[in-house]
Each structure stands twice: as C-alpha cells, then as structure tokens.
C-alpha positions in Angstrom: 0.0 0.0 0.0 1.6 3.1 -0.9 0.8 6.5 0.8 0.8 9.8 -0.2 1.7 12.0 2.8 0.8 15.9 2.5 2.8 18.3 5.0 1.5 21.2 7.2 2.7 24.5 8.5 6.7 24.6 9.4 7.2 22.9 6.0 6.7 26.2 4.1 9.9 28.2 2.5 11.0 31.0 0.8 11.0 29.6 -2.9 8.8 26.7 -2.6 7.0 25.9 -6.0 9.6 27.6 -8.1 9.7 24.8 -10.1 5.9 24.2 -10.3 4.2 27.3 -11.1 5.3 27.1 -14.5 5.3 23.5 -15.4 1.9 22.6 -13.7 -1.5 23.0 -15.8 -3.8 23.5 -13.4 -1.5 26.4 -11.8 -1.2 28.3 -15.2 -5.2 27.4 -15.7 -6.0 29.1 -12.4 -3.4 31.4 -11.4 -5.5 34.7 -12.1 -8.3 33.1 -10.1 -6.2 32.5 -7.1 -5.2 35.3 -7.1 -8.2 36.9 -7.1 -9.6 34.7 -4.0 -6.8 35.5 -1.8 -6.2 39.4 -3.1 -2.0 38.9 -3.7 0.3 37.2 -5.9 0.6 33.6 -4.4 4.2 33.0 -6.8 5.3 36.5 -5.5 4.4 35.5 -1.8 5.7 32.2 -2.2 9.1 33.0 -4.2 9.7 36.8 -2.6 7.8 36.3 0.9 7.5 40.4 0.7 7.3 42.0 4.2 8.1 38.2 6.0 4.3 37.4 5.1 5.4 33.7 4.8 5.6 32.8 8.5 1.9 34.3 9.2 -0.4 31.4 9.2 -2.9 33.9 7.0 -0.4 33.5 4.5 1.2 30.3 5.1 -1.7 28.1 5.0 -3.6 29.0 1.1 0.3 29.2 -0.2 1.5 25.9 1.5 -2.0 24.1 0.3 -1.8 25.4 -3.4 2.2 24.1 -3.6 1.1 20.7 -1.8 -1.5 20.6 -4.6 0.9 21.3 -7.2 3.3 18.8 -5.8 0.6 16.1 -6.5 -0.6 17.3 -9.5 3.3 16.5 -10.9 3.1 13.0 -9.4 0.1 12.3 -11.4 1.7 13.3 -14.5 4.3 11.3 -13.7 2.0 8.3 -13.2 2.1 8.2 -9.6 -0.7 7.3 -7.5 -1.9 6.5 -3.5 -3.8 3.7 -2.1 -4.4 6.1 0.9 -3.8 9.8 1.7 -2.5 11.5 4.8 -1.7 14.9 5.6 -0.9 16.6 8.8 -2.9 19.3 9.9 -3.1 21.6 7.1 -1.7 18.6 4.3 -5.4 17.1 5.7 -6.8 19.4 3.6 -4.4 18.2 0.4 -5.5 14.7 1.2 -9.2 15.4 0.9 -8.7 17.5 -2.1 -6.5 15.1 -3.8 -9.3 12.1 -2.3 -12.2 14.4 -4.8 -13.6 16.0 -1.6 -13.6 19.5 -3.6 -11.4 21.4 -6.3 -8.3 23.1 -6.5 -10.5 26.4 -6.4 -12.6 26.1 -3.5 -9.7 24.4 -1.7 -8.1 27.4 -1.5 -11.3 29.6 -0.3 -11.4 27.0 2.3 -7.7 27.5 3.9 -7.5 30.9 3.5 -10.8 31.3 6.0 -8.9 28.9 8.5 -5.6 30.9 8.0 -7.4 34.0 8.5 -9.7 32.6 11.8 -6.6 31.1 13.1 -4.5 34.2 12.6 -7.1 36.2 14.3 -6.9 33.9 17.5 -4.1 35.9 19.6 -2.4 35.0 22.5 -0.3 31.7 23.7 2.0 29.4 22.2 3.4 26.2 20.8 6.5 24.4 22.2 8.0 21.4 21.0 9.1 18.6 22.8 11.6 16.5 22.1 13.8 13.2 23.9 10.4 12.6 25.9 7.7 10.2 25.7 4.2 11.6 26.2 3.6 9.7 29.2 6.6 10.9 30.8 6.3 14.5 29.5 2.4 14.6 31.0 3.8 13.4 34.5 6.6 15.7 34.6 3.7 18.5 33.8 1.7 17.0 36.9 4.6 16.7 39.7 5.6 20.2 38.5 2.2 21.6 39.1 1.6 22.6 35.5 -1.8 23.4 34.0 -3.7 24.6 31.3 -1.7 23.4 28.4 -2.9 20.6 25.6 -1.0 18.3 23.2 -1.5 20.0 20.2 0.7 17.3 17.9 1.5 13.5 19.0 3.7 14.0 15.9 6.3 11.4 17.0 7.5 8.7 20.1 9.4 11.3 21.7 8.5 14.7 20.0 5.0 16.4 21.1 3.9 19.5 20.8 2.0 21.5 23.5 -0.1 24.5 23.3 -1.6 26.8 25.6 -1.0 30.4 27.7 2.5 31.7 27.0 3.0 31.5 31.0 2.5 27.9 31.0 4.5 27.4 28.5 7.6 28.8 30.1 6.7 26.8 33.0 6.7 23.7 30.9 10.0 24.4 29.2 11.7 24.5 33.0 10.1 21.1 34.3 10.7 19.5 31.1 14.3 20.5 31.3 14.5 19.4 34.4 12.9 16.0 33.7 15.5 15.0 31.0 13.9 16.3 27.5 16.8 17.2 25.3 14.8 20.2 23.5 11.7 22.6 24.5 11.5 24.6 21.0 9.0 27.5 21.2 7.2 27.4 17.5 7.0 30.9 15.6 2.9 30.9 15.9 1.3 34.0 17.4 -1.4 31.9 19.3 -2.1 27.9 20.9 -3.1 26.2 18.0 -5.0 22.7 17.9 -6.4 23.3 21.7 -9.0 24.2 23.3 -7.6 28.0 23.3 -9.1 27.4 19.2 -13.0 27.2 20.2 -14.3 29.9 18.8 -12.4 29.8 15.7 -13.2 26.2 15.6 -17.2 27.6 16.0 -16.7 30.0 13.0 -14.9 27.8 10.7 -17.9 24.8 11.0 -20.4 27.9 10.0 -18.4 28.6 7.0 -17.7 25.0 5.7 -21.9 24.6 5.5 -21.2 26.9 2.7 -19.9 24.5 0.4 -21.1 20.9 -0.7 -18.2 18.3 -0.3 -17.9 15.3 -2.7 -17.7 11.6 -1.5 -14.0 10.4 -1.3 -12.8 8.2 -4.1 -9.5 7.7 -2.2 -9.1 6.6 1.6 -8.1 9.3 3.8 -6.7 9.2 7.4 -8.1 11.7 10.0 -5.8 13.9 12.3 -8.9 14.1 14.8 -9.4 10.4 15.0 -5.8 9.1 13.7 -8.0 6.4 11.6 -9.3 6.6 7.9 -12.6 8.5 7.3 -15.4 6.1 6.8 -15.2 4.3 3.0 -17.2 7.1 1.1 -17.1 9.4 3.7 -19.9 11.9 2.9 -19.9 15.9 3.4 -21.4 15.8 6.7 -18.3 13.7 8.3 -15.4 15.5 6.5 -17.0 19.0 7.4 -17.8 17.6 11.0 -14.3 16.5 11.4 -12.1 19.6 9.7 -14.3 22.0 11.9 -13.3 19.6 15.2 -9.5 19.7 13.5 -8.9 23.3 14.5 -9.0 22.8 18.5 -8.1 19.3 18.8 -4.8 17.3 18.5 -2.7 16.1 15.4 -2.8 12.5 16.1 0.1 11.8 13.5 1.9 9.1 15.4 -1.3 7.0 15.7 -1.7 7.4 11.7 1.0 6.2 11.0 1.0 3.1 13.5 -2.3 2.3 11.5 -1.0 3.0 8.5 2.0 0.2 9.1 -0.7 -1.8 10.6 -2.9 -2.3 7.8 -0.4 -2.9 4.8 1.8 0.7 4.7 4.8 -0.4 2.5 6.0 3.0 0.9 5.6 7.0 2.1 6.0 9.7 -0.6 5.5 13.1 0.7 4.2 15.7 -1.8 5.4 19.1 -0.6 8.2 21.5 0.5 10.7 19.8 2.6 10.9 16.4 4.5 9.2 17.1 7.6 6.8 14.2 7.4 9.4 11.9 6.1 12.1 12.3 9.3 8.8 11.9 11.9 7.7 8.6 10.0 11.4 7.5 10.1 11.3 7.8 14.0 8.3 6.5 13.9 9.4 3.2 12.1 12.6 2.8 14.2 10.5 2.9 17.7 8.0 1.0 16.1 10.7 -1.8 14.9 12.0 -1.9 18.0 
C-alpha cells in the first residue's frame, strides 16, 4: 500500500514551487483566479515572501495548500498514484482534495478562511518537545504543578507539541528540562493552536464549511482528529464535522501512521516542500521496529 503524505505548516519556505508554477497545468489554468480569491500574488508571496508574510499562518496556510497541490498534481503526471492519503494538519486538507472532496478552487477559499480565523486567534503558544515520551512529558507536567496546556501534535514517540497560555508554556520548558527532554522549542505561531484556546475559531470555521457541498472520497483518507481513515465514502457531513473539530483538537500523527503500518503501509511519498513528514515517520518506524 503506498501512501501519499501531505505536510503542514513549518514545511513552508521562501522559494517553494519555483519549479511548479510554470510547469503545472492546473497552476497556469488558475493562477489569475487565485489570485483573485486570496487578493495577492501567491508566486510572489511564495518565491519573494514580501514584508516576511510567509511565516503568518494567514499567509502560510492557502500558499502551503496550493504548492502541496501542485506537488501532486506533478506525481500524477508522472504516473504516480496512492492507495491512501494522509496529511498533517493543514496537508489534511491536500488529502481530501486530492481524495475528490472538492477542487483546487474552493480548496483554496477554504484554507485561506482557516488561515485567516486562526491568525485572528491571539495570544499563547506552541512548544515542541523532544527526547520525551508523552507519558513521561504529561507526569513531569503534573509533579511540577503545571496546567492549562494541551497536546496539540503526537507527531512522533518522543516529540509532542503543547499549546496553551504563553506562561504555561515557560513553566513547561523549565520542568521538562529538568525532567530530562533534550529540546523545549517554542514554534513561531502567534497563538495555541489545535487546543481548546481554538474554540471559537473552531465555532466559525464549521459555520463557513456549510457553505460549500463536499464530494464523496474516491481515495481513503486518514483523520488527524481520530488518527483512523474516514469512513469508505465518507460523505460531506463527516469531512465538514471532522475539519471543523480539527482546528481545536490534537494532530494525532503518530497513531496514523501506526495504522497505516498496521494495515499494509509499505512506501511514504510526501508531496510538498521539505521532508518534515518523512524524518517523523522515520522515528516512527525505528520505535515502532523496536
């Protein structure tokens, strides 16, 4: 079973899709359209990043789903296909898109209002853990009296990510220390993403899906709420249902994966910038091996 795996925020660079833009059909078909939904140049933003506009998750998340897109739209041209589709936080949206859920077009009016709600959310953090297990990092939290922050990613056996008040995420970093992790990493994000800090956002972003009609899925897709396929078929009700839950609930990316091995994984191709995805399934397959 081979999977295609779709990458999320933190993946993004400065000259991502230089190479696509012009080579890609369905780019040169619907640049001006693009365009016109989000109100800049996406090549610009993507290959000049004017004003450091690349980092804010307004900006990140239509730019990183369009070059995703573009990515897969290559493999197909090249003959490549999935058995199953994965994508981690925003990459879930790639998967769905790729699965048939909905087109390039309204893809893209989708992110950008979840870029835009998220980036409106202000206040908190992310951290990253790493060198701990989640067990050990959550009882660490608890013997050093530390509340009010969620797991925001089970990316990996020993790298989490928390979210939550920017106080309790100091707090963390100097009991985690202290209990043996070998990095706390503070994430460039202006606010706790994937926690229950997201509510509202999470509220607003179910009201706008409604607004659109979502295909059945032709191709399996894994869920980052549930870190289990959707059901065969999956109608619009469960995809909207589940992306509106995505917002303020964990990444549950080292359970996908364990399933994904489960059931018949053989071969991971990630279709984006970088190889973020690739190095957490790597750690992912050692621990599992072990």
């Amino acid at each position: 079973m081979h999977v295609f795996l779709f990458p999320g925020q933190g993946s993004q660079y400065v000259g991502m899709g230089a190479d696509l833009f012009d080579a890609v059909d369905e780019f040169v078909s619907h640049e001006a359209e693009i365009d016109a939904i989000l109100g800049y140049s996406l090549r610009d933003l993507c290959l000049n990043d004017p004003d450091g506009r690349l980092k804010q998750t307004a900006f990140t998340q239509p730019a990183l789903f369009v070059v995703n897109a573009l990515h897969l739209a290559r493999a197909r041209a090249e003959g490549r296909q999935a058995d199953i589709l994965a994508g981690h936080s925003l990459g879930e949206f790639n998967a769905l898109h790729a699965a048939g859920a909905f087109d390039l077009l309204d893809g893209v009016r989708i992110v950008q209002k979840r870029g835009a709600l998220m980036a409106r959310a202000t206040g908190g953090g992310m951290a990253a853990v790493l060198g701990l297990t989640v067990e050990r990092l959550e009882a660490a939290l608890r013997e050093a009296g530390v509340t009010g922050l969620d797991v925001a990613n089970y990316n990996a056996p020993t790298q989490t990510v928390l979210s939550g008040p920017e106080a309790a995420i100091a707090a963390a970093e100097r009991a985690l220390t202290a209990a043996g992790a070998k990095m706390v990493v503070r994430l460039p994000v202006s606010a706790a993403f994937h926690s229950r800090y997201m509510a509202e956002a999470a509220a607003e972003f179910r009201a706008f899906l409604r607004t659109f009609r979502f295909r059945d899925l032709v191709t399996p897709v894994t869920c980052n709420v549930t870190g289990r396929p959707y059901p065969e078929g999956a109608a619009d009700g469960i995809v909207k249902a589940r992306l509106g839950e995505q917002v303020a609930s964990p990444v549950r990316w080292h359970e996908t994966i364990l399933w994904l091995l489960d059931h018949g994984a053989h071969s991971f191709e990630e279709l984006g910038p970088g190889k973020v995805l690739t190095r957490l399934n790597q750690q992912i397959d050692v621990a599992a091996a072990a």
